[in-house]
C-alpha positions in Angstrom: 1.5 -21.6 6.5 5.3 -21.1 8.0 7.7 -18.4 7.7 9.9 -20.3 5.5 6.4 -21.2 2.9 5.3 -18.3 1.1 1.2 -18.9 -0.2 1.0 -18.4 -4.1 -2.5 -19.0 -5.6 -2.4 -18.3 -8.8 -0.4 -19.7 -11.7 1.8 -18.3 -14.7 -1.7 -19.5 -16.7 -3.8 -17.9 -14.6 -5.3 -21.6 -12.6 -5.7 -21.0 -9.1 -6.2 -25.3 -8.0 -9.5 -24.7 -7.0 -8.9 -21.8 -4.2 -11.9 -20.1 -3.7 -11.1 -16.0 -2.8 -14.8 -16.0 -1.6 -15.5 -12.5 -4.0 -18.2 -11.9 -6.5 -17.0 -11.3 -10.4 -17.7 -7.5 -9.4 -15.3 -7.9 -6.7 -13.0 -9.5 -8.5 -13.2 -6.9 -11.8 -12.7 -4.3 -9.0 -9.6 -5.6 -7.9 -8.5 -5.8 -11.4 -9.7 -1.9 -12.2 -7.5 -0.8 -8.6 -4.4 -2.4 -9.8 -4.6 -0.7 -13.4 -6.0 2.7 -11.6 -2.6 2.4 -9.2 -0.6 1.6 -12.3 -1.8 4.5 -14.3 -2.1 7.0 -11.6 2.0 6.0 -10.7 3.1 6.7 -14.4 1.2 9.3 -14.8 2.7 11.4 -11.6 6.2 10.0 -12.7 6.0 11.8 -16.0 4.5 14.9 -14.2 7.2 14.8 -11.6 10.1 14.6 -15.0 8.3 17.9 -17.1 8.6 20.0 -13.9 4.7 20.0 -13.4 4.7 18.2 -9.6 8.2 18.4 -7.1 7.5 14.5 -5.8 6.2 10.9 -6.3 7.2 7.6 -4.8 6.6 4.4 -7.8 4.2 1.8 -6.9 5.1 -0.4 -10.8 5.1 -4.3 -9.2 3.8 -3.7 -6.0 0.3 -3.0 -7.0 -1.1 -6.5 -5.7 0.2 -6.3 -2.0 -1.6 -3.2 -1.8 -4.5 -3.9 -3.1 -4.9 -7.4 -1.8 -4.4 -6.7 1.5 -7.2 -4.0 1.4 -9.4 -6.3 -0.3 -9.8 -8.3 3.5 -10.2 -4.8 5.4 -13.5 -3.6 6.3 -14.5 0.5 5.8 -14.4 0.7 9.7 -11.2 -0.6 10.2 -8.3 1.7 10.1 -5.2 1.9 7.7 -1.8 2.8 8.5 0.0 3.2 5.1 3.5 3.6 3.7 4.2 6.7 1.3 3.9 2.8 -1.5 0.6 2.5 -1.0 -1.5 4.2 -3.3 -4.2 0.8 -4.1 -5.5 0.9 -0.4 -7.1 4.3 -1.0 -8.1 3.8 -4.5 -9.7 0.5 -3.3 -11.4 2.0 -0.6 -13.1 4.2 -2.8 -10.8 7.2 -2.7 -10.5 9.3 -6.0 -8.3 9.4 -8.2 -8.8 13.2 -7.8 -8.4 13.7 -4.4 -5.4 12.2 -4.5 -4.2 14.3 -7.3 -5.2 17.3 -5.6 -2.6 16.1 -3.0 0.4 15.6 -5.6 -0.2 19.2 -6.5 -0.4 20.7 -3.3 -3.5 22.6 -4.3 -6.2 24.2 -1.8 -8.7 21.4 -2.9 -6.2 18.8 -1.1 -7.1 17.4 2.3 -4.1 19.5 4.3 -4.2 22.4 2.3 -0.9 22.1 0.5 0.4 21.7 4.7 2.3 18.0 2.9 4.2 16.8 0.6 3.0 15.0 -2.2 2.3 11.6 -1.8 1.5 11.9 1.8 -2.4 11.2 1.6 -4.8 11.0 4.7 -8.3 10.8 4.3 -11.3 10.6 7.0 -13.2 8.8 4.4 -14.8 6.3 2.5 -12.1 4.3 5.2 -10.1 5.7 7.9 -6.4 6.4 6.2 -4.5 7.9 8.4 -1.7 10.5 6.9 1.4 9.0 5.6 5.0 10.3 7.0 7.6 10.4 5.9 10.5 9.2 8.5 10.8 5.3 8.8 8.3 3.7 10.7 6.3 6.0 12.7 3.1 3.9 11.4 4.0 0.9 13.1 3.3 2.3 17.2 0.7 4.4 15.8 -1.2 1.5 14.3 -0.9 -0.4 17.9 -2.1 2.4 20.1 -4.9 2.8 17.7 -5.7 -0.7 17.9 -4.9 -1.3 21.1 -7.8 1.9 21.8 -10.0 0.5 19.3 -10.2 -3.0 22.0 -10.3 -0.3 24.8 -13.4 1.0 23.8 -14.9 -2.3 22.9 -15.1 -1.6 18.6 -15.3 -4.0 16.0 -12.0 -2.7 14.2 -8.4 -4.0 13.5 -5.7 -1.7 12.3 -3.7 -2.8 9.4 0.2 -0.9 9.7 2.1 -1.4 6.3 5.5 -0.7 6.1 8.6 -1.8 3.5 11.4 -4.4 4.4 13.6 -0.9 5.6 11.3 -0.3 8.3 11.7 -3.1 10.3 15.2 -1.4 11.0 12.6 1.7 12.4 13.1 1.8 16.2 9.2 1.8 16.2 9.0 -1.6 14.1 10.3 -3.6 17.7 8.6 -0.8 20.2 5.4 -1.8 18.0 5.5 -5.4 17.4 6.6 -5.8 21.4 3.4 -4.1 22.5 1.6 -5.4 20.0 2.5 -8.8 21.1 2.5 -8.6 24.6 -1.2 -6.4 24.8 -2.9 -8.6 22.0 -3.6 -5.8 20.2 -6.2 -6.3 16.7 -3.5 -5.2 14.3 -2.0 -6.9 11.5 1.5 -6.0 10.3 2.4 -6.2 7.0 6.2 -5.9 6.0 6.3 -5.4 1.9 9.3 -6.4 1.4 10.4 -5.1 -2.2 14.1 -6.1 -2.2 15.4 -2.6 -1.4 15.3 -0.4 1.5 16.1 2.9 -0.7 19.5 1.2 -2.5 20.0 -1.4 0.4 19.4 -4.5 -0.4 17.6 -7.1 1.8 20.7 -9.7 2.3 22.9 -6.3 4.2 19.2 -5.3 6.0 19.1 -8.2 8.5 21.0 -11.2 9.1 18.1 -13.2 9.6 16.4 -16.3 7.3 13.2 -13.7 7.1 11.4 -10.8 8.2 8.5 -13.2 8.0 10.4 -15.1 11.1 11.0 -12.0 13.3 7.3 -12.6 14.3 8.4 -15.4 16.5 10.4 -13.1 19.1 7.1 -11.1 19.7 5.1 -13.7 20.3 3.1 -13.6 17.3 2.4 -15.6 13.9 5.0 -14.7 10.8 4.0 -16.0 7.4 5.4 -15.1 4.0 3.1 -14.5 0.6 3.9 -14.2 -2.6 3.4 -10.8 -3.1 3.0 -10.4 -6.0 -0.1 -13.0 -6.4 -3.4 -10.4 -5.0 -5.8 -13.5 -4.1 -2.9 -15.1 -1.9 -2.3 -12.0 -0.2 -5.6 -11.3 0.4 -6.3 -15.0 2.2 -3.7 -14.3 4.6 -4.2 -10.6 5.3 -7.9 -11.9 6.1 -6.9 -14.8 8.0 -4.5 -12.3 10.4 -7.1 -9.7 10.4 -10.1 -12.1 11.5 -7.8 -13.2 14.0 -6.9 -9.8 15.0 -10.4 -9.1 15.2 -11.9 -12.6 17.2 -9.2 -11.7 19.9 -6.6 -13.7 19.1 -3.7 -10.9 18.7 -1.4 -9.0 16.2 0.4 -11.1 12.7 3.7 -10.1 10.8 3.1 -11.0 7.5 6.1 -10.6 4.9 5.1 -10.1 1.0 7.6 -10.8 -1.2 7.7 -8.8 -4.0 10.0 -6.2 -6.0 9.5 -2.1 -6.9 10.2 -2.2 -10.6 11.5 1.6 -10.5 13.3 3.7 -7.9 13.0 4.2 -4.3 11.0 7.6 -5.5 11.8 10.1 -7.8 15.0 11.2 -6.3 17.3 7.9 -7.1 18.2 5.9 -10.2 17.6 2.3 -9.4 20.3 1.4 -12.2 22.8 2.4 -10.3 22.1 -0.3 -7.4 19.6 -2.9 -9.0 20.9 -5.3 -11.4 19.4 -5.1 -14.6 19.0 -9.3 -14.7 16.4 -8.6 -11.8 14.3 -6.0 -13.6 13.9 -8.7 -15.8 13.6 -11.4 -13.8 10.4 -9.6 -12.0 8.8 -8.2 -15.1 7.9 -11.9 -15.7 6.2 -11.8 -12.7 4.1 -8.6 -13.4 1.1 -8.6 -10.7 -1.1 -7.3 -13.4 -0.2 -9.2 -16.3 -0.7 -12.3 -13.4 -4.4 -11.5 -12.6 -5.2 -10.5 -15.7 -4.6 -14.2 -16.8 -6.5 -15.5 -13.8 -9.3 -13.0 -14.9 -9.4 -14.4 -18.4 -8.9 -18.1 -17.5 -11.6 -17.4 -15.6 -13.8 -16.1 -18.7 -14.5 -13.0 -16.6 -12.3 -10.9 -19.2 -12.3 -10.5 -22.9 -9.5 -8.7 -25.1 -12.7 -6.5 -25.8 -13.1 -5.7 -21.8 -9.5 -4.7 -21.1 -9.1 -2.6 -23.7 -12.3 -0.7 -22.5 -11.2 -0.4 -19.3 -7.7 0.8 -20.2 -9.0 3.4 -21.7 -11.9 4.2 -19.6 -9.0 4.7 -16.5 -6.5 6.3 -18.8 -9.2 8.9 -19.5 -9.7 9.6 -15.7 -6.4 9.9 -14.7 -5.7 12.9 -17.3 -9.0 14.3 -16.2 -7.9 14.2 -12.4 -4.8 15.8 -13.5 -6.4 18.5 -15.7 -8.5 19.4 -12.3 -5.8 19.4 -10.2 -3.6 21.5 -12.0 -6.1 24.5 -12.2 -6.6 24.3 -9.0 -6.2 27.3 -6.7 -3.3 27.7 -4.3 -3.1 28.7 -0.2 -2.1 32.1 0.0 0.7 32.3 1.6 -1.0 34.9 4.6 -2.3 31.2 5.4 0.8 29.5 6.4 0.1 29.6 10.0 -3.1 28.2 9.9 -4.1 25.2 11.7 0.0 25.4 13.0 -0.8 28.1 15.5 -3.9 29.1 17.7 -3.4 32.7 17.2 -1.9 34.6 14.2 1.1 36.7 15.4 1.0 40.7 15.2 2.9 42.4 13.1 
């Protein structure tokens, strides 16, 4: 694999020419259920965020297969650094749809308390996810000086820092990589690069052939992916992270794919994207794409995904009718965990 040769796997009919992901059916279906789960989760806290019901949410439609193929090749002891785009990590990893709905309402059952905005998960567990922020970047040198501490103290860990194309315009995204690079530390980057940093588009982000390429200045590998195939992703986010792990240093991997809404629920994307690429990508749905690997395959029947539509359409609303009776913070509670004392009044 180059920079300039992205890795697709599997076909428009759903053939993959004999590459072996090295996952059990169950796997497999589980990849399958995370994408749907990220899918339905998105929409559903779109159409919340429209009626008034939540203030925020960031669309994952089309990127669903980055997310969850990279997380596929993590272990539960490694750490993740995420983007606000990356709900399928989590929900790979075992998080709830629940717990992150608890989140998008700000209720007292969410991890800070209502402290965040919504969107900005962090979770201790089932995998280290370490709380997205919101500013440009600031995952990139917080990913390396967690790895780079992880190798201090002799663990068995890699970090994984995800970030979109905008971010390698972060300050942080050349503090990072250079320390990364020079230190050797068991990280892998991965740049998803949708097309549009909020309504800039990639060809006025950098004049360069790739992001993919960047890699080369650091001292480090840079491949490209087809991000929007999950089993391609997933062989070269495991090839980076086993070679983050064996020793061998950091990887900037660049997948290529495209956010089929807005930049989140602030911004029209009709007024920047042309409507020809909305169409262009649709026929490229990561969904629709291993969904016809999954059937080629004989591992699923008409009968199976309409079951399992249903089955996560049914928790999602559940999640949502928890969430929303939720209790709040009250608001004598603002200070906590901000100051060590409460002032007198």
């Amino acid at each position: 694999m180059t920079a300039t040769e992205p890795l697709t796997v599997i076909d428009p009919d759903g053939s993959t020419n004999g590459h072996d992901p090295g996952m059990s059916e169950a796997e497999l279906l589980h990849c399958y259920r995370t994408m749907l789960r990220t899918r339905v989760f998105d929409e559903t806290c779109m159409k919340l965020q429209r009626s008034g019901r939540i203030g925020f949410s960031i669309p994952n439609v089309g990127v669903e297969a980055t997310q969850v193929g990279a997380a596929s090749a993590l272990r539960r002891t490694d750490w993740i650094f995420p983007s606000y785009r990356d709900f399928g990590m989590a929900l790979y990893h075992g998080v709830t749809p629940l717990e992150m709905m608890h989140n998008m309402y700000g209720n007292s059952r969410d991890y800070s308390k209502g402290r965040q905005m919504p969107v900005h998960f962090s979770f201790r567990e089932p995998i280290p996810f370490v709380s997205i922020s919101s500013p440009i970047g600031t995952q990139i040198p917080q990913a390396v000086g967690a790895a780079h501490a992880m190798r201090y103290r002799g663990e068995d860990a890699v970090a994984l820092s995800s970030f979109g194309d905008g971010g390698t315009s972060a300050l942080g995204f050349h503090s990072g990589l250079n320390f990364a690079g020079v230190w050797k530390s068991p990280v892998v980057f991965l740049c998803q690069n949708n097309g549009y940093a909020i309504s800039c588009p990639a060809d006025e982000q950098t004049a360069s052939a790739s992001y993919a390429i960047k890699a080369k200045a650091y001292g480090m590998p840079g491949v490209q992916v087809d991000g929007n195939d999950l089993l391609a992703v997933r062989a070269v986010v495991l090839e980076a992270v086993e070679r983050a792990r064996s020793g061998g240093g950091p990887t900037l991997i660049e997948a290529l794919t495209f956010r089929m809404g807005g930049h989140s629920t602030s911004d029209d994307p009709s007024r920047y994207v042309p409507k020809a690429l909305f169409e262009q990508w649709k026929q490229r749905d990561p969904i629709t794409t291993f969904q016809a690997r999954m059937q080629e395959q004989r591992l699923l029947s008409d009968e199976d995904l309409k079951h399992i539509e249903e089955e996560v359409g049914a928790e999602i609303m559940k999640a949502v009718e928890f969430a929303e009776a939720g209790t709040w913070e009250p608001v004598e509670e603002l200070t906590k965990y901000v100051y060590s004392e409460k002032a007198q009044t």
